[in-house]
VMD Tcl script that builds the backbone (N, CA, C; Angstrom):
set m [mol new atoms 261]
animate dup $m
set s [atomselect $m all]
$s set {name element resname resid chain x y z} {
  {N N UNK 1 A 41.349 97.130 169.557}
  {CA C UNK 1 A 40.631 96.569 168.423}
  {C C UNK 1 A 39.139 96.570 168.717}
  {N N UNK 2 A 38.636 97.284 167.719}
  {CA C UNK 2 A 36.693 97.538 168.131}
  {C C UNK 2 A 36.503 96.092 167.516}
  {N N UNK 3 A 36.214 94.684 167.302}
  {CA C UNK 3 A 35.785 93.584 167.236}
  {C C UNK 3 A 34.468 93.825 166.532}
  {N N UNK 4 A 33.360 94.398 167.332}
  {CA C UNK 4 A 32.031 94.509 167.164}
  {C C UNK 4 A 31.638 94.928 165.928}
  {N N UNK 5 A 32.212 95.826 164.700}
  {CA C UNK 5 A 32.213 95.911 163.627}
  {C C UNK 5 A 32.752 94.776 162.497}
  {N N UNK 6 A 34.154 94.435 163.242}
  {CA C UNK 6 A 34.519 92.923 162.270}
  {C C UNK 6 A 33.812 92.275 162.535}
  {N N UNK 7 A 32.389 91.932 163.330}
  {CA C UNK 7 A 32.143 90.883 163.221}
  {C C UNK 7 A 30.875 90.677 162.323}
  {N N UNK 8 A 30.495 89.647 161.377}
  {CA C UNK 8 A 28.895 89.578 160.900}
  {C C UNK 8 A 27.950 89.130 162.005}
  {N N UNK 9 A 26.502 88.931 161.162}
  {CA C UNK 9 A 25.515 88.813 162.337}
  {C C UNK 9 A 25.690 87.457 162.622}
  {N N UNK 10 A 26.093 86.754 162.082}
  {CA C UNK 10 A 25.846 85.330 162.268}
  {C C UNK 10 A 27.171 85.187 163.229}
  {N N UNK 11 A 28.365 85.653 162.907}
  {CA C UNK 11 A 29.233 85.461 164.529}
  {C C UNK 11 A 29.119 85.895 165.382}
  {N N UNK 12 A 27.718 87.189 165.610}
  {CA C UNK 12 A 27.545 87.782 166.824}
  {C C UNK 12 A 26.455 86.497 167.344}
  {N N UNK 13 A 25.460 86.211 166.468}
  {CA C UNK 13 A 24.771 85.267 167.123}
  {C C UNK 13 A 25.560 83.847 167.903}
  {N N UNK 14 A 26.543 83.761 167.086}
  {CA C UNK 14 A 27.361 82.509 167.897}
  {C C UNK 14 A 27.501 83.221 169.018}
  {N N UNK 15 A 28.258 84.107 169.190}
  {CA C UNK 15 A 28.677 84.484 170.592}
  {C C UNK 15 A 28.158 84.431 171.513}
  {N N UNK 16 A 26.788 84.967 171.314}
  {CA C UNK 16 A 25.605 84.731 172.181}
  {C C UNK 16 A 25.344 83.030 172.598}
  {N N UNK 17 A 25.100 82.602 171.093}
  {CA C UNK 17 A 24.994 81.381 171.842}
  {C C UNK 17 A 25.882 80.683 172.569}
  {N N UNK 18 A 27.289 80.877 172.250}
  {CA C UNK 18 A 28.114 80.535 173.099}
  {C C UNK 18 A 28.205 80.724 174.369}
  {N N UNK 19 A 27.721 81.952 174.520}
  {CA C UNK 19 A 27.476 82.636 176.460}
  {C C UNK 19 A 26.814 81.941 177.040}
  {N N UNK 20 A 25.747 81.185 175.847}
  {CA C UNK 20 A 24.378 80.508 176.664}
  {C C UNK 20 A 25.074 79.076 176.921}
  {N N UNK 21 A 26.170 78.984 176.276}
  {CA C UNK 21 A 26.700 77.238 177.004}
  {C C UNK 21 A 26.211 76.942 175.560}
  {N N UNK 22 A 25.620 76.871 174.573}
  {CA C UNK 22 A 25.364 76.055 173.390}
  {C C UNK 22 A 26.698 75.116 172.479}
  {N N UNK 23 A 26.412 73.990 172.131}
  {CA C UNK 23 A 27.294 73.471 171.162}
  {C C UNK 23 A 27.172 74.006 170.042}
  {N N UNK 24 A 28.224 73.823 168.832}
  {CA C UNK 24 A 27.924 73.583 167.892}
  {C C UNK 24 A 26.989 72.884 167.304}
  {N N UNK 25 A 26.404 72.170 167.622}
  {CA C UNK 25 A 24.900 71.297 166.710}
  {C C UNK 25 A 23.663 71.885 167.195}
  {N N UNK 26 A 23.949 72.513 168.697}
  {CA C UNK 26 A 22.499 73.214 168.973}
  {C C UNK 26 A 22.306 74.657 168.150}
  {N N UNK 27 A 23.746 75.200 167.813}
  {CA C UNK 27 A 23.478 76.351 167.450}
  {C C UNK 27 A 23.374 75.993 165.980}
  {N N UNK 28 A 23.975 75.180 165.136}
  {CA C UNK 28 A 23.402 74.477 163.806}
  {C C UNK 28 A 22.039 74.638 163.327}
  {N N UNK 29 A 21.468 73.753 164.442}
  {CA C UNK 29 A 19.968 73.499 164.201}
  {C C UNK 29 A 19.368 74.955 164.468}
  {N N UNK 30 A 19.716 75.922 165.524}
  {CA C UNK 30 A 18.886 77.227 166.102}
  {C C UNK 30 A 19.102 77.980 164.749}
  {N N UNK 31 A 20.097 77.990 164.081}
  {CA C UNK 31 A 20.588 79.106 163.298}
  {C C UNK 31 A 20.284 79.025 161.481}
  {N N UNK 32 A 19.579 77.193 161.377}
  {CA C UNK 32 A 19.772 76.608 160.050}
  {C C UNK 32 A 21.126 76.188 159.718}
  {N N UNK 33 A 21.600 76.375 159.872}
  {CA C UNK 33 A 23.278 76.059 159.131}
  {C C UNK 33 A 23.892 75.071 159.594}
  {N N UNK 34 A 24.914 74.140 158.703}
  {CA C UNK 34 A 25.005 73.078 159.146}
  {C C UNK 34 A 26.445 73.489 159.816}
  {N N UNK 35 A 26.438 72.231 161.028}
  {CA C UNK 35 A 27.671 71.746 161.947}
  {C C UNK 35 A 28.829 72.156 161.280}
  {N N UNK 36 A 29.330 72.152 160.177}
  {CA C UNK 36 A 30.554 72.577 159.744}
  {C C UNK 36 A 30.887 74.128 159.326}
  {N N UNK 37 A 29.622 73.988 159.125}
  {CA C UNK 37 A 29.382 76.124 158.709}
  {C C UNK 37 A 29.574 77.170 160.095}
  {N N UNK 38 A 28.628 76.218 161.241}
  {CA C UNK 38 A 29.226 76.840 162.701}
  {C C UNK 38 A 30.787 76.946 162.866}
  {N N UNK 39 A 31.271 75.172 162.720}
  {CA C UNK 39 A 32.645 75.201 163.368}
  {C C UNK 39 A 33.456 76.075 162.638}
  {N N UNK 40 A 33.204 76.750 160.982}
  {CA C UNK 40 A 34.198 77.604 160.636}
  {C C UNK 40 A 34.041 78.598 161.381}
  {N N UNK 41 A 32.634 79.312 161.603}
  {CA C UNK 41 A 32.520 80.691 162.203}
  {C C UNK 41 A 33.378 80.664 163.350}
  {N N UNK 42 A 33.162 79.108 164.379}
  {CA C UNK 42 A 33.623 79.814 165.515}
  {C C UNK 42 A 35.310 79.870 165.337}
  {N N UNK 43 A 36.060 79.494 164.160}
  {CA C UNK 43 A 37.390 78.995 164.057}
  {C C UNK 43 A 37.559 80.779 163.281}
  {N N UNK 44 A 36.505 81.664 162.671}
  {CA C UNK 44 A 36.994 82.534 162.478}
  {C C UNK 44 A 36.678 83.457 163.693}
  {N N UNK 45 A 36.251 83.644 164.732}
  {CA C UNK 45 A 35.903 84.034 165.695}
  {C C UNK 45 A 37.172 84.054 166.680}
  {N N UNK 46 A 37.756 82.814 166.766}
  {CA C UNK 46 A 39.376 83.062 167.420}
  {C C UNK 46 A 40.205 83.803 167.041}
  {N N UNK 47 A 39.937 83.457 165.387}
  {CA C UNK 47 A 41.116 84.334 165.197}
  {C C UNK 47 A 41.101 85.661 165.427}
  {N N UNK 48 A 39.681 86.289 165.173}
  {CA C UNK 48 A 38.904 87.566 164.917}
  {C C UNK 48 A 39.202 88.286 166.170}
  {N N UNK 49 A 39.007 87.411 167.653}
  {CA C UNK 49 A 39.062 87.945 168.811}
  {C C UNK 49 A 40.019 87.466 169.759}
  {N N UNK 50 A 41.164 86.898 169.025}
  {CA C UNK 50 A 42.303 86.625 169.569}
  {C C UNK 50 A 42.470 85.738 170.186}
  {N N UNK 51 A 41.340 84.923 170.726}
  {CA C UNK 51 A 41.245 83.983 171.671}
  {C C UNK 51 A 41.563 82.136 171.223}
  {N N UNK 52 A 41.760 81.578 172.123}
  {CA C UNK 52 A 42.102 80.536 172.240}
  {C C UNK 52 A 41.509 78.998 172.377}
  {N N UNK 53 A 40.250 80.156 172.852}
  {CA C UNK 53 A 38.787 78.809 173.475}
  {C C UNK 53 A 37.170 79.272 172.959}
  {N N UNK 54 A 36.242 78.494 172.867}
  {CA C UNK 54 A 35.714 79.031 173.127}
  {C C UNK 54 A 34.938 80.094 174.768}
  {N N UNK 55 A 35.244 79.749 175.515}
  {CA C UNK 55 A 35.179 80.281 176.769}
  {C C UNK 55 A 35.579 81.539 176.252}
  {N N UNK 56 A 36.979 81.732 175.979}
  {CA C UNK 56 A 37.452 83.087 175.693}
  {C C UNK 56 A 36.305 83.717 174.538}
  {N N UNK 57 A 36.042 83.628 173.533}
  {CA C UNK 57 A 35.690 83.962 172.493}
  {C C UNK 57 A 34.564 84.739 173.631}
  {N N UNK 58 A 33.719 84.442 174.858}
  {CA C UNK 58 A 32.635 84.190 175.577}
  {C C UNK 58 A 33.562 85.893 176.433}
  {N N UNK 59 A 34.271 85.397 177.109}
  {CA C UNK 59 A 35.149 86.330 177.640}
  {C C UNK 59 A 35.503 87.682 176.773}
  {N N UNK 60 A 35.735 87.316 175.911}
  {CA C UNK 60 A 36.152 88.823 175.295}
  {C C UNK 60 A 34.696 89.224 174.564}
  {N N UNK 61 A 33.805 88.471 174.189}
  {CA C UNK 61 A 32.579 88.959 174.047}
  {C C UNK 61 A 31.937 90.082 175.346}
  {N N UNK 62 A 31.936 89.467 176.380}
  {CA C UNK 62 A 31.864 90.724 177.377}
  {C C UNK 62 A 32.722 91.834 177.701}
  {N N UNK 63 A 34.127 91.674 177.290}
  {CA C UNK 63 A 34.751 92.581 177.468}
  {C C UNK 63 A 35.077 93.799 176.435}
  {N N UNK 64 A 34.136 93.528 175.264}
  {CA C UNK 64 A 34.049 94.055 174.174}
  {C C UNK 64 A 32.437 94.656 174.333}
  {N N UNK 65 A 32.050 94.311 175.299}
  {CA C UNK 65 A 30.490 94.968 175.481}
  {C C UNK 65 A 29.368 93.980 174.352}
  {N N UNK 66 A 29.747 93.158 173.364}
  {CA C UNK 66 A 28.721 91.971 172.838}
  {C C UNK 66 A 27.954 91.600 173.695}
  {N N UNK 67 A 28.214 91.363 175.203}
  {CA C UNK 67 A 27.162 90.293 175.564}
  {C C UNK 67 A 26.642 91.870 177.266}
  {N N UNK 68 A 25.919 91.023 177.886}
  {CA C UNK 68 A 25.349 92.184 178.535}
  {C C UNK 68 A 26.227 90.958 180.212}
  {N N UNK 69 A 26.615 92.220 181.010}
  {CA C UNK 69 A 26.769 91.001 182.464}
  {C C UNK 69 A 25.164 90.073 183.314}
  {N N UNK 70 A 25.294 89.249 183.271}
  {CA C UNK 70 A 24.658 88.157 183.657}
  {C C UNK 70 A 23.561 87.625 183.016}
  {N N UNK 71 A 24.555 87.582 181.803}
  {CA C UNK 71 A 23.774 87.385 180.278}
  {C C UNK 71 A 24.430 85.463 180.248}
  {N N UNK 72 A 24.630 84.823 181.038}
  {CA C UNK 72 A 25.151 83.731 181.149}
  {C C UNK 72 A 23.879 83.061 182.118}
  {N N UNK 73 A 23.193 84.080 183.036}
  {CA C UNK 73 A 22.036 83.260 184.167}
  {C C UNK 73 A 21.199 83.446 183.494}
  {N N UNK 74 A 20.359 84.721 182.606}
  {CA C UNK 74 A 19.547 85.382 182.784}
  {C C UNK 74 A 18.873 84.990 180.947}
  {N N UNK 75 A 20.097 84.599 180.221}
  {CA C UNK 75 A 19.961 84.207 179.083}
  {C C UNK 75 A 19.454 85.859 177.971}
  {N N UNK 76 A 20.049 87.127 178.673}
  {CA C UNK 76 A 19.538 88.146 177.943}
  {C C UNK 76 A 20.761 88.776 177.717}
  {N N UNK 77 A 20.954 88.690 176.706}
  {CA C UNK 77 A 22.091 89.350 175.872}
  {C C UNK 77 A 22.072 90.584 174.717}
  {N N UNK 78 A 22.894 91.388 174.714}
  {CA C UNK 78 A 23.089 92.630 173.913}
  {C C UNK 78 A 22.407 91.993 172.221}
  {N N UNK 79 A 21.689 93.062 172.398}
  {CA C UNK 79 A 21.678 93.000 170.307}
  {C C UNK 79 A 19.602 92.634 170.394}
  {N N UNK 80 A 19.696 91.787 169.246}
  {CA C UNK 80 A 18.375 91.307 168.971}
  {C C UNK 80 A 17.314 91.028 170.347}
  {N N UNK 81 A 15.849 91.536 170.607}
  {CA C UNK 81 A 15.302 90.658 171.553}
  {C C UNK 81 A 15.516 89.424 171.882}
  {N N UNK 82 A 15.574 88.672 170.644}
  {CA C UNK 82 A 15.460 86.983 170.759}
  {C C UNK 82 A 17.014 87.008 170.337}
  {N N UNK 83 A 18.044 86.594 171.241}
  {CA C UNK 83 A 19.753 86.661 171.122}
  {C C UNK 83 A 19.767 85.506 169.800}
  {N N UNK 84 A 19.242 84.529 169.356}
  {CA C UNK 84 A 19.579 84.127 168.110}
  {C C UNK 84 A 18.525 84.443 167.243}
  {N N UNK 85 A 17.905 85.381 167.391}
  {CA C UNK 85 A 17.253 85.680 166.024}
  {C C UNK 85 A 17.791 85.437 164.442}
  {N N UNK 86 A 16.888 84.388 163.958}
  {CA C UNK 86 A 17.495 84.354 162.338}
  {C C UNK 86 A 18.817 85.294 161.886}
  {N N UNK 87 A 19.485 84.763 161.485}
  {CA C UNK 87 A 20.515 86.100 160.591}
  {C C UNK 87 A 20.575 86.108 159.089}
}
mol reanalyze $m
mol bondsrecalc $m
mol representation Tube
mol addrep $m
């Protein structure tokens, strides 16, 4: 399953932020959108990428090539310069 096409920009930006350790309310406020608009994305994001957690969602983001390796220390991740750039 190529993932990286099902996904919009705004669940790639979760992902990212998810790599970075972010909650839901930090990525709320980073992204504009409110706390409940995140928690659907990331609830369609499980389903989207099979996963169970967010951790996983984080996990198969790298294993799908979304995020870049040591994009968890380094805070530099695949896609936009700025990994939550507006969407």
């Amino acid at each position: 399953m190529k993932c990286e096409a099902a996904l919009s920009d705004i669940e790639l930006a979760i992902v990212r932020a998810l790599a970075q350790g972010m909650q839901s309310k930090e990525i709320a406020t980073i992204l504009d959108r409110s706390r409940p608009t995140i928690e659907f994305h990331v609830r369609m994001l499980l389903a989207k990428m099979q996963a169970r957690s967010r951790a996983q969602i984080v996990a198969r983001g790298f294993e799908l090539g979304l995020l870049a390796e040591g994009a968890r220390d380094s805070g530099q991740l695949i896609g936009d310069a700025d990994p939550l750039a507006r969407v």
